[in-house]
C-alpha positions as CSV (number, residue, x, y, z in Angstrom):
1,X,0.0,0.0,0.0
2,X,2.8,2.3,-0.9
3,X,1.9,5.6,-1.4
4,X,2.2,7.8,-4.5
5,X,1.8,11.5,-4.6
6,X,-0.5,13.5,-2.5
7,X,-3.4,15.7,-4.6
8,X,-6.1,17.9,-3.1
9,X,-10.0,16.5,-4.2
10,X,-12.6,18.8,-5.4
11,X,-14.9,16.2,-6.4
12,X,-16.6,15.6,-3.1
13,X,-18.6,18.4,-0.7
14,X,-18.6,16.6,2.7
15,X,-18.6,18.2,6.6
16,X,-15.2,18.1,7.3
17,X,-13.1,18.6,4.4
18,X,-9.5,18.2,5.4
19,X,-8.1,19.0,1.9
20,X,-5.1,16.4,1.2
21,X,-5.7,12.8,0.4
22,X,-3.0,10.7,-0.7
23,X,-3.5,8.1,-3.5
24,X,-3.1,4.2,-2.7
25,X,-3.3,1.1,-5.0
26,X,-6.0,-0.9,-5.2
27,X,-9.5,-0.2,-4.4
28,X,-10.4,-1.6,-1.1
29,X,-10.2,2.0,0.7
30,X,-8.9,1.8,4.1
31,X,-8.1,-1.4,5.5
32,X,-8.3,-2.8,8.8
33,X,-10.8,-1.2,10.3
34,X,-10.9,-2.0,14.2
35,X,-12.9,0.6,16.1
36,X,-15.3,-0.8,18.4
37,X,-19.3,1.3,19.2
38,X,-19.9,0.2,22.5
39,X,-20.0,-3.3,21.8
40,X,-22.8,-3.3,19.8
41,X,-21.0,-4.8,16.5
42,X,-17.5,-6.3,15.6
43,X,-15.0,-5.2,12.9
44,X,-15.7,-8.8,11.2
45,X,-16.7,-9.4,7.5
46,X,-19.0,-6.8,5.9
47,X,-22.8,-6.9,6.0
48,X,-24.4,-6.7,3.2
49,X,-27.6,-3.7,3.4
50,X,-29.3,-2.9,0.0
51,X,-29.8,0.6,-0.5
52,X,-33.0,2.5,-0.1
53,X,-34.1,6.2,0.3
54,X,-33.3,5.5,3.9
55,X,-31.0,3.5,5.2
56,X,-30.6,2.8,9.3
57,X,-27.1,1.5,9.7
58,X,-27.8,0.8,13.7
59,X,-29.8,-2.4,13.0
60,X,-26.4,-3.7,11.5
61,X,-24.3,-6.4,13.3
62,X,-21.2,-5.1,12.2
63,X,-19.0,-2.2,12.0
64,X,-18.3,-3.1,8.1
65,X,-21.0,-2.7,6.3
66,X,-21.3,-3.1,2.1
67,X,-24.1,-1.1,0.7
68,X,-25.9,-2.6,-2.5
69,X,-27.6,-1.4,-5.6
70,X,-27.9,2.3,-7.3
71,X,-30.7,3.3,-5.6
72,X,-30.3,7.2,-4.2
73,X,-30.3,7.6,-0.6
74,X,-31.4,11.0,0.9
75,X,-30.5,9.8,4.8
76,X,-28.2,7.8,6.7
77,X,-29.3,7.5,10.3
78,X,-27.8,5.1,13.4
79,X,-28.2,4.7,16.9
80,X,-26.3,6.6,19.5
81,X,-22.6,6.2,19.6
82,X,-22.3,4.0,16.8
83,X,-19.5,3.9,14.2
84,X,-19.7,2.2,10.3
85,X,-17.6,1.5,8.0
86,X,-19.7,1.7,4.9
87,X,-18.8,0.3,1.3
88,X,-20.3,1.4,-1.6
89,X,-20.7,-1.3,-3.9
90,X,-22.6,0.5,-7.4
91,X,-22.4,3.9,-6.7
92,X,-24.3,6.8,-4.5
93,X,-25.1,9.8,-3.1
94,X,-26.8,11.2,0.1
95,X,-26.9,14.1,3.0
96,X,-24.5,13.4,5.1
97,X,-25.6,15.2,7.6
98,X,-27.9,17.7,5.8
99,X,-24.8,18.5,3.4
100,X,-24.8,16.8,0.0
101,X,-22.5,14.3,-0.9
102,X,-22.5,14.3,-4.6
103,X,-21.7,10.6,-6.6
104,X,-19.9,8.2,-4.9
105,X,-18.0,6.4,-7.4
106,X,-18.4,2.2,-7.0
107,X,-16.4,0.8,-4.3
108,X,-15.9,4.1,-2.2
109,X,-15.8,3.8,0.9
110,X,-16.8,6.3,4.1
111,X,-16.7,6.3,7.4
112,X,-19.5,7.6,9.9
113,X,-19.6,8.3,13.8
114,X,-22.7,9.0,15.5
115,X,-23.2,11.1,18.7
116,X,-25.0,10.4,22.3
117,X,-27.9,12.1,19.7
118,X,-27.9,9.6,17.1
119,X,-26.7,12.8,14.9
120,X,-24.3,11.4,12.2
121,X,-21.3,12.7,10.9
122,X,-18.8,11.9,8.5
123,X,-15.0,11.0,9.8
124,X,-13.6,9.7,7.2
125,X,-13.8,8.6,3.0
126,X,-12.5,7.0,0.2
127,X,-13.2,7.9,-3.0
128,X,-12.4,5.2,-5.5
129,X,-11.7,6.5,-9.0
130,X,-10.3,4.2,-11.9
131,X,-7.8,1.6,-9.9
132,X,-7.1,3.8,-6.9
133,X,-8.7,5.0,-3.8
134,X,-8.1,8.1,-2.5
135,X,-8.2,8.6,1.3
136,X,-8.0,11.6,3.1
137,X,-5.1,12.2,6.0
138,X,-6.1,10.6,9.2
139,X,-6.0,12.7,12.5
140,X,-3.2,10.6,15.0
141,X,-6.0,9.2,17.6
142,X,-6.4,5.5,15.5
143,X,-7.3,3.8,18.7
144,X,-9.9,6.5,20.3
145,X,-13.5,5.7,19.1
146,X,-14.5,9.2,18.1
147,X,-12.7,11.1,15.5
148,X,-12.4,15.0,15.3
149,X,-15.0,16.6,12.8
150,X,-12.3,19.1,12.2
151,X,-8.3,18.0,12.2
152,X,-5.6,20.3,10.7
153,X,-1.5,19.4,11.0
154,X,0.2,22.7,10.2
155,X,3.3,21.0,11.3
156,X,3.3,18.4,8.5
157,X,1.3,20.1,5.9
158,X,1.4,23.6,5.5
159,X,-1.4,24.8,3.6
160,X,-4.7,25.9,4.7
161,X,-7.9,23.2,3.9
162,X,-11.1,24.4,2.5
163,X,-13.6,26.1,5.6
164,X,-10.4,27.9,7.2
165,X,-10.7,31.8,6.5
166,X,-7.1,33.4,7.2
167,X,-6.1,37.2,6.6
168,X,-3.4,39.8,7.4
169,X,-3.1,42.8,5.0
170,X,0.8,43.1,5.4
171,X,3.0,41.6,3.0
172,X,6.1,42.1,5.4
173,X,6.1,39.2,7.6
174,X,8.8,37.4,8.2
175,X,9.2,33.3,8.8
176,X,12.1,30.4,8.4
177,X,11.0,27.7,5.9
178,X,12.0,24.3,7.2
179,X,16.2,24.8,6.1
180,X,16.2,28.0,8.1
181,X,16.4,30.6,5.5
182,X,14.6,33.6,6.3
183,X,11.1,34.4,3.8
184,X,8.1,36.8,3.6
185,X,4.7,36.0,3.0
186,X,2.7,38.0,0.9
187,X,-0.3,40.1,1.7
188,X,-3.2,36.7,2.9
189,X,-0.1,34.6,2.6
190,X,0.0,32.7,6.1
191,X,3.4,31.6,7.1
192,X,4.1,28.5,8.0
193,X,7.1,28.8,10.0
194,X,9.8,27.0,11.7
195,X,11.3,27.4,15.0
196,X,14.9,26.1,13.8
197,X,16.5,25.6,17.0
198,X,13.7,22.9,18.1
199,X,12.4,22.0,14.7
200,X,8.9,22.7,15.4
201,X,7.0,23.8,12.7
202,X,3.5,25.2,12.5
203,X,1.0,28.2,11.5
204,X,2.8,31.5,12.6
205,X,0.3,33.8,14.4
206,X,1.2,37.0,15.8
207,X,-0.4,40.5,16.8
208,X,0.5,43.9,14.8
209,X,3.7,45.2,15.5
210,X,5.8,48.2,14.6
211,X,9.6,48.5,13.9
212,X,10.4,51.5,15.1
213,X,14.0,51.4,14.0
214,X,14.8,53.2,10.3
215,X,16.7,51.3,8.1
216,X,16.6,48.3,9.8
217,X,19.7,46.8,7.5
218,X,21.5,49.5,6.2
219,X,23.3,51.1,9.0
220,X,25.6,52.6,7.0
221,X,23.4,55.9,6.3
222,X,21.2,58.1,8.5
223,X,19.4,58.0,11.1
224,X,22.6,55.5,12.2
225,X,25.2,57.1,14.0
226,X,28.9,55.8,14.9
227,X,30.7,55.9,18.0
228,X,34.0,55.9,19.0
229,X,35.4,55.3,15.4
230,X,34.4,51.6,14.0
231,X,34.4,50.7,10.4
232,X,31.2,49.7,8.6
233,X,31.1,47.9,5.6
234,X,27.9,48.3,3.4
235,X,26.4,44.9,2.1
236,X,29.4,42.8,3.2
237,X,28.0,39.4,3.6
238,X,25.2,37.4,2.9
239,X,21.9,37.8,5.3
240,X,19.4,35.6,7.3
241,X,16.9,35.8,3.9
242,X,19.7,34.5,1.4
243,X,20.6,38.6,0.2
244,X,23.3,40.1,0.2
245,X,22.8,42.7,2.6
246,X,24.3,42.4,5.6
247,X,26.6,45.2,7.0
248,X,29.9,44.4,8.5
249,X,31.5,46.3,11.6
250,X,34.6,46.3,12.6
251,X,34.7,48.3,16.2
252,X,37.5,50.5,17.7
253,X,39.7,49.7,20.3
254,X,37.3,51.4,22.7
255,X,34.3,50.6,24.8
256,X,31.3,51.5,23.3
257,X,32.6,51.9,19.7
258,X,29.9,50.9,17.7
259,X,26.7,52.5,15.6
260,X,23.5,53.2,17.0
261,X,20.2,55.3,16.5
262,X,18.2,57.3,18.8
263,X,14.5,56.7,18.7
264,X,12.0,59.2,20.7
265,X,10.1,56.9,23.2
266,X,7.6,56.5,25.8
267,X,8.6,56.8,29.3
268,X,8.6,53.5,31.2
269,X,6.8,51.9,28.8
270,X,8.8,48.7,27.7
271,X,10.7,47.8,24.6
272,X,11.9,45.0,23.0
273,X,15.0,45.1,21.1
274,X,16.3,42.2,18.7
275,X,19.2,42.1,16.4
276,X,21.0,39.1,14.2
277,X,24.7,38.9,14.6
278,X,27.2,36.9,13.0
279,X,30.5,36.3,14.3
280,X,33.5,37.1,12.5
281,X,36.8,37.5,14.8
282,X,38.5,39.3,17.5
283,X,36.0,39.7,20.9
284,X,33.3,37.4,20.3
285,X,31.1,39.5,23.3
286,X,28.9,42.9,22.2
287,X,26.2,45.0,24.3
288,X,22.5,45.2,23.3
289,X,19.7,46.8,24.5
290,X,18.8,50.8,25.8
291,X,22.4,52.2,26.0
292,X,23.8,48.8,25.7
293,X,22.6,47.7,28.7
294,X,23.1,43.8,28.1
295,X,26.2,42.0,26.6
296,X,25.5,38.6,24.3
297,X,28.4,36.0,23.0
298,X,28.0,36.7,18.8
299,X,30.0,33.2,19.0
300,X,28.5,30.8,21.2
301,X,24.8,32.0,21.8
302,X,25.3,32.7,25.5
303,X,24.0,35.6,27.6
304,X,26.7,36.9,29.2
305,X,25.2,39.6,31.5
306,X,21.5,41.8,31.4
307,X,18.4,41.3,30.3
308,X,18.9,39.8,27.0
309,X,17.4,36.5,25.3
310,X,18.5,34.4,22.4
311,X,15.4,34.2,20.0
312,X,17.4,31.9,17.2
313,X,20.3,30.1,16.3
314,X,20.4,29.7,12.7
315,X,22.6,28.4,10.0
316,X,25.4,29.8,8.8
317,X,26.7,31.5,12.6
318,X,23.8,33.4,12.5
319,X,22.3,34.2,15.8
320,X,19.1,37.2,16.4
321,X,19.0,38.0,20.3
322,X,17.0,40.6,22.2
323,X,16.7,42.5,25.1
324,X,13.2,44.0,27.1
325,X,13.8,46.5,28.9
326,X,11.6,50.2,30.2
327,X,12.5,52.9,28.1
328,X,13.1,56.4,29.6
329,X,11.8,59.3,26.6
330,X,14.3,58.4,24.2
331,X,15.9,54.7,23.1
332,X,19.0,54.8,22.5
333,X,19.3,51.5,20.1
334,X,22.6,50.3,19.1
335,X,23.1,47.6,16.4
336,X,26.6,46.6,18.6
337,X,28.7,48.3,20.8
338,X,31.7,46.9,21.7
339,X,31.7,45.5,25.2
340,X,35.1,46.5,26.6
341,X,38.4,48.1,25.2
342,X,39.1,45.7,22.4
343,X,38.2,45.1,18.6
344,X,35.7,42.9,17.4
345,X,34.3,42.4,13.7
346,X,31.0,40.9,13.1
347,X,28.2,41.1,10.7
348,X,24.7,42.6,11.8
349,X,21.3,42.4,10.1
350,X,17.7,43.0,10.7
351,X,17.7,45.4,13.6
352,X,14.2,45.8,15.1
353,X,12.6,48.0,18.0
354,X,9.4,47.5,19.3
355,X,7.0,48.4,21.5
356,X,6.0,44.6,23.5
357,X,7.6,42.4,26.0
358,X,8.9,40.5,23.1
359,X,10.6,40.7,19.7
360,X,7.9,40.0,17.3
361,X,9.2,38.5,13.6
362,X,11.7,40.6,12.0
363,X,9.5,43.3,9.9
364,X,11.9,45.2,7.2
365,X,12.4,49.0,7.0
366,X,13.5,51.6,5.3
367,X,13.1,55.5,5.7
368,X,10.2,55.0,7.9
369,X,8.7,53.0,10.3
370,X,6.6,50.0,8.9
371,X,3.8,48.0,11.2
372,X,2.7,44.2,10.4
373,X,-0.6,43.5,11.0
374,X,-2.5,41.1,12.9
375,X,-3.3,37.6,12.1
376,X,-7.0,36.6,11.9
377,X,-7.8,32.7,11.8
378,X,-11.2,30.9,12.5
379,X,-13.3,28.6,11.2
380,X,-17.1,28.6,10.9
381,X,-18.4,26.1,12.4
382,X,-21.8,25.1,10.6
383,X,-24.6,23.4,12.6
384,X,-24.0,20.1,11.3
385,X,-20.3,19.7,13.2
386,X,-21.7,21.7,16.3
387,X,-23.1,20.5,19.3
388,X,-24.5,22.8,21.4
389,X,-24.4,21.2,24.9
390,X,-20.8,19.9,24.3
391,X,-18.0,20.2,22.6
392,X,-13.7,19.3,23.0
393,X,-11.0,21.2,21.5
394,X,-7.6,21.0,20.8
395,X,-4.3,23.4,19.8
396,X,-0.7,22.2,19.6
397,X,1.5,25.4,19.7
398,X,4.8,26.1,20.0
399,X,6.6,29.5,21.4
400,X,9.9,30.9,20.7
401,X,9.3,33.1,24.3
402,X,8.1,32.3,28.0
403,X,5.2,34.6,29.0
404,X,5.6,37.8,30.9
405,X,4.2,38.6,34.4
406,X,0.9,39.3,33.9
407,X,0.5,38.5,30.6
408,X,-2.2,36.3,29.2
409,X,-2.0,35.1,25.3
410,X,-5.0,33.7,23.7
411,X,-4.5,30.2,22.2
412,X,-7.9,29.4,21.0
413,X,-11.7,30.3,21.4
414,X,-14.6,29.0,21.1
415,X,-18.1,30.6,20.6
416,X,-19.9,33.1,18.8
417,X,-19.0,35.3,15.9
418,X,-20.3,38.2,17.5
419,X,-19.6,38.0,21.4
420,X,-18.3,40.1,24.0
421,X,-15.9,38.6,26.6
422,X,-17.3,36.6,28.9
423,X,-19.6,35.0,26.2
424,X,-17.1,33.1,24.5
425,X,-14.4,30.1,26.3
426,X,-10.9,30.8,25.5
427,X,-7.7,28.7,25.8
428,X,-4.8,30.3,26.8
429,X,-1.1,30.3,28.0
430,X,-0.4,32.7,31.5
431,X,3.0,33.3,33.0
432,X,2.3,30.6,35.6
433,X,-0.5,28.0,33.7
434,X,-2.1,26.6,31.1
435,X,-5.5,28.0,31.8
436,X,-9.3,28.0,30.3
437,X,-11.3,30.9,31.1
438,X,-13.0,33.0,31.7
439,X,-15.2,32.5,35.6
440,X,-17.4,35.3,34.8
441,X,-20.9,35.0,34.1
442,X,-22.2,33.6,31.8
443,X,-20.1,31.2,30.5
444,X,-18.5,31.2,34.5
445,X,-15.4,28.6,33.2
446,X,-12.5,28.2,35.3
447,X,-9.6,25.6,34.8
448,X,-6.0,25.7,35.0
449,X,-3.0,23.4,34.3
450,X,0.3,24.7,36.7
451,X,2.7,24.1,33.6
452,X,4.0,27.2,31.3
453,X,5.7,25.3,28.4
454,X,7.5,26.5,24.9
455,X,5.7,23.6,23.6
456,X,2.2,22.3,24.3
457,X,-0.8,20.4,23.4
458,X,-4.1,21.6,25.3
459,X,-6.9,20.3,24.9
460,X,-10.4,21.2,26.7
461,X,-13.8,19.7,27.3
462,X,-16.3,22.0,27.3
463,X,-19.6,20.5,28.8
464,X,-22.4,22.3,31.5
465,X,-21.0,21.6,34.8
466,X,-18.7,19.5,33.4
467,X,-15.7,21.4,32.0
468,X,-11.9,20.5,31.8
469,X,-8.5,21.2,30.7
470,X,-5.4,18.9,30.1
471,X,-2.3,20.2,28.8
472,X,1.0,17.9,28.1
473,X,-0.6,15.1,29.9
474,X,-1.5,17.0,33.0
475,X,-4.8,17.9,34.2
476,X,-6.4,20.8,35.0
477,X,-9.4,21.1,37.8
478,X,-12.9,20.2,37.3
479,X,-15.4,22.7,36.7
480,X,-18.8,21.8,37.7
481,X,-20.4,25.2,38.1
482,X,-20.0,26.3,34.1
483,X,-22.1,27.2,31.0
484,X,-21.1,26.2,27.8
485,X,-21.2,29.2,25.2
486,X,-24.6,30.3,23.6
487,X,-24.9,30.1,19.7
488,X,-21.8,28.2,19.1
489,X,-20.4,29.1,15.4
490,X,-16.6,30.0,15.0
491,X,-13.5,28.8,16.3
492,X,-10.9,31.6,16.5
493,X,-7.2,30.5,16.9
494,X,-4.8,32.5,18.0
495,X,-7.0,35.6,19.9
496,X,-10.3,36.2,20.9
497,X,-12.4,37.2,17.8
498,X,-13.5,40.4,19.6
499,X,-10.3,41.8,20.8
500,X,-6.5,41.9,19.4
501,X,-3.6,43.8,21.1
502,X,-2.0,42.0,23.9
503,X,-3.5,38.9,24.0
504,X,-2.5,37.2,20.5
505,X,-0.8,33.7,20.8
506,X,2.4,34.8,19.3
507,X,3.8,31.4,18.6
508,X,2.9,28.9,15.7
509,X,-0.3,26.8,15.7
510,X,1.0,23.3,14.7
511,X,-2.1,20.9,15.0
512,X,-6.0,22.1,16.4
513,X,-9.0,19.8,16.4
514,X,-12.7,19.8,17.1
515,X,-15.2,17.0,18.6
516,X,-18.7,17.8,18.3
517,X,-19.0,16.1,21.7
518,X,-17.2,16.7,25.3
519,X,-14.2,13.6,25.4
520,X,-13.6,11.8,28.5
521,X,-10.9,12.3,30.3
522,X,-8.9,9.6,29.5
523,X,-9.2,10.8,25.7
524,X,-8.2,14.3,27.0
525,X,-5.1,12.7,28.6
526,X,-4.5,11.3,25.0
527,X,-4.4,13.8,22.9
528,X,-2.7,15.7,25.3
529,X,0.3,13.8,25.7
C-alpha cells in the first residue's frame, strides 16, 4: 500500500473537508478497520444492506458494512454512539448530515460516527476512481472511538484546507522555511514557520507590530550614528533571507565603539529590542539593549550579563537575540557596541525596536517605520459539526518566548462570531498556567494546568457543569459550576475574535481539532500527551 503522490480532491462536498488525500493502489479503501461502538458490533466481515431512500445502519451487526444497488439515498441514520464502515458497492449519493454528498464512485468507501444524539457525521472517506482509492489524511488518535469533525497538522502540511478563513493585509512578515532561510509572505499569505532551534514547525500567528527602528539593514546611512570610530562595511555578507545585505562592523579599540540610532520613546513603557549577529573574529562578546545595557556571546549564543534572550540560532553563525527592557523618553538603540576596550568584527542584520515584551518576527524598513498587521484565523463552524451542549478542542503550539508577568496570550476560542468577553471560552497560555477561562458570568469557566511550556498540546472539554482542561498530559481542575457558550459558530485560533492587542498567541499553531462532543478524560489525557 505504498503511497504515491498527495493531490487535493474537489470532487466531493462533505462536513469536514481536510483537503489532502493521498492516492493508494487498489480499491479496497482503508483497510483494517478496528474501532469498536460500544459493543454493539465487531469489525468482522461486511454486511451486506441494500440501498434504499433511507438506510438505518444501527440495526447492522457489524462495524463493516457493504451497501448494495444504485438506488439514491437521501438519509443515513444510526443509533447513538455508533460507528460504520460503509462500502459502496454500485455507486451513491446522500446528506450526510444535511450537506450533499455528490456521486460516490463504486467501491468508495466512508466512514460515519454518530453522537449520544444519534446525529451522524462523516469521519472519514475514500473515494475510489479508476484503480485507486483516494483517502484523506487521518487525524493521529487511531485507537480512540470518536474522531475530530475538524483536524488540521500545520506542522506536517502547510497549507490551509477548505472552511479555514485566514487574513493579514501586510505583505512584510517574516518566517524560516523548514532549512532555516529567512522568507516573507505575501499580503493573505499565512506563514508556516519554523522554529529552527527545536524544529517545530507550525501556522505563525502573531499580533500587529511596529519597527520602530529606520533602516533596519542599512546602518551605514542616517538615522545611524557611529561611535567611538568603527568601520562599517555596506552589504558585506550574505543575510538571514539568502541577500546580500548584511553590513559588516569592525569596532574600535574602545568601549562603546559601535553605531546606534536614537528613537523618541515612551517613558517606562517597555521595549523590545532584537538584532541578528554573525560572528566574524577578534572579541566574540557585544552589548544590546537601551544604552547597551546587556552583553550577548555573537559566537556561542550565551547571555553573558543583562536582560537579554536568544530568540534563534540559525545556519550559517547566524544568531538574532534581544533585550526588554523600560524605556526612559528616548531609546538609544545600538546595532553593537563593543563591550570593553578591544576590537571585534562581526556582521549585523535585521535590527528591530518595538514596543511589547517580546521581539515579534523581523519586519523590514527603510526611511520610515513599517507595522505588520495582525493575524485573523477561525473557522465557521456550521450546525452540522456543532453540538451545542458539548464540545472538545484541541491546539498544539509552539513558542519561541516564555510569558511575561501578567500577561495572558489567547491560544484558541470557542463561541460566537459576534460575542463580548465573557460569552465566548478561550484557551490560553499565562506566566504561571495553562488555563481555560474565563469565571465570569455567563459562561462562569475556570480551569487551570500549573505548567507554562514553549511547547504544548491543550486540549479542553467543554460541557455544562462538566468542563476541563489537560495540557502535556497533565490535568487541569474540574469545573462543575460552568455554561457552555450560547450560539456556538466559529473557532478563532490565536486571539479572541472580539479583541487583538496583547492577548495574541504569538507562537505557531502546529495541529487544532474539534469534537462535536465533550471527550472523557482519559481521551483528553491522550491527545494531550
Amino acid at each position: 500500500m505504498a503511497a504515491i503522490e498527495v493531490l487535493r480532491d474537489t470532487s466531493v462536498d462533505i462536513v469536514n473537508e481536510r483537503g489532502p488525500i493521498t492516492i493508494i493502489s487498489g480499491d479496497q479503501g482503508p483497510a483494517g478497520f478496528n474501532g469498536a461502538d460500544g459493543g454493539s458490533a465487531s469489525a468482522g466481515a461486511e454486511t451486506a444492506l441494500a440501498s434504499a431512500s433511507t438506510v438505518n445502519l444501527g440495526v447492522v451487526g457489524s462495524e463493516r458494512v457493504l451497501l448494495t444497488g444504485s438506488v439514491v439515498t437521501n438519509t443515513i441514520t444510526m443509533g447513538a454512539n455508533q460507528r460504520r464502515r460503509v462500502r459502496v458497492q454500485d455507486g451513491w449519493m446522500c446528506s450526510v448530515p444535511g450537506v450533499l454528498v455528490r456521486w460516490i464512485p463504486p467501491g468508495s468507501v466512508i466512514v460515519l460516527e454518530s453522537d449520544g444524539a444519534g446525529t451522524v457525521r462523516v469521519v472519514q472517506r475514500s473515494l475510489a476512481i479508476g484503480n485507486v482509492s483516494h483517502i484523506e489524511a487521518d487525524d493521529p488518535w487511531s485507537a480512540m472511538l470518536f474522531k475530530p469533525s475538524i483536524f488540521a497538522n500545520w506542522a506536517a502540511k502547510p497549507w490551509l484546507d477548505d472552511g479555514w478563513i485566514y487574513s493579514n493585509a501586510s505583505g512584510n512578515r517574516s518566517y524560516y522555511d523548514s532549512k532555516g532561510v529567512l522568507r516573507y509572505a505575501g499580503v493573505n499569505e499565512p506563514a508556516f514557520d519554523t522554529i529552527w532551534n527545536t524544529g517545530e514547525r507550525g501556522l505563525q500567528y502573531f499580533g500587529a507590530r511596529t519597527n520602530l527602528a529606520l533602516r533596519s539593514s542599512d546602518i551605514a546611512t542616517s538615522p545611524w550614528a557611529s561611535n567611538a570610530a568603527p568601520t562599517i562595511t555596506a552589504d558585506a555578507g550574505m543575510a538571514p533571507d539568502g541577500t546580500m545585505t548584511a553590513d559588516r562592523i569592525d569596532t574600535g579599540p574602545s568601549i562603546y565603539s559601535g553605531v546606534y540610532q536614537i528613537i523618541t520613546a515612551v517613558n517606562a513603557s517597555v521595549y523590545a529590542h532584537s538584532v541578528y549577529y554573525r560572528y566574524l573574529s577578534g572579541n566574540p562578546n557585544v552589548r544590546i539593549g537601551d544604552n547597551g545595557a546587556a552583553v550577548v556571546n555573537i559566537q556561542t549564543g550565551a547571555i553573558v550579563s543583562g536582560n537579554a534572550r536568544l530568540i534563534d540560532a540559525m545556519p550559517g553563525g547566524w544568531f538574532r537575540f534581544e533585550s526588554v527592557s523600560a524605556a526612559t523618553s528616548t531609546y538609544f538603540v545600538p546595532v553593537t557596541y563593543s563591550e570593553n576596550a578591544t576590537t571585534t568584527s562581526l556582521l549585523v542584520w535585521g535590527c528591530q525596536l518595538e514596543l511589547g515584551n517580546i521581539a515579534s518576527p523581523y519586519i523590514a524598513t527603510a526611511g520610515s517605520q513599517v507595522t505588520r498587521a495582525a493575524d485573523v484565523l477561525y473557522r465557521d463552524l456550521p450546525a452540522s459539526i456543532v453540538n451545542q451542549n458539548e464540545m472538545t478542542a484541541y491546539v498544539r503550539g509552539a513558542w519561541r518566548h516564555s510569558v511575561a508577568a501578567g500577561v495572558t496570550e489567547v491560544i484558541a476560542a470557542i463561541g460566537n462570531s459576534a460575542a463580548a468577553f465573557g460569552d465566548d471560552v478561550y484557551m490560553a497560555r499565562g506566566d504561571t498556567a495553562m488555563v481555560l477561562y474565563p469565571p465570569v458570568s455567563p459562561v462562569n469557566v475556570n480551569s487551570a494546568v500549573a505548567i507554562t511550556p514553549k511547547s504544548a498540546k491543550v486540549a479542553a472539554r467543554l460541557k455544562a457543569n462538566d468542563t476541563k482542561l489537560y495540557a502535556n498530559n497533565n490535568a487541569g481542575g474540574q469545573d462543575t459550576s460552568c455554561a457552555v457558550p450560547a450560539n456556538i459558530n466559529r473557532f478563532t485560533l490565536g486571539r479572541a475574535p472580539w479583541a487583538g492587542g496583547g492577548v495574541e498567541m504569538n507562537g505557531n499553531i502546529m495541529e487544532t481539532a474539534i469534537w462535536s462532543r465533550g471527550l472523557p478524560d482519559a481521551s483528553l489525557q491522550t491527545i494531550s500527551t
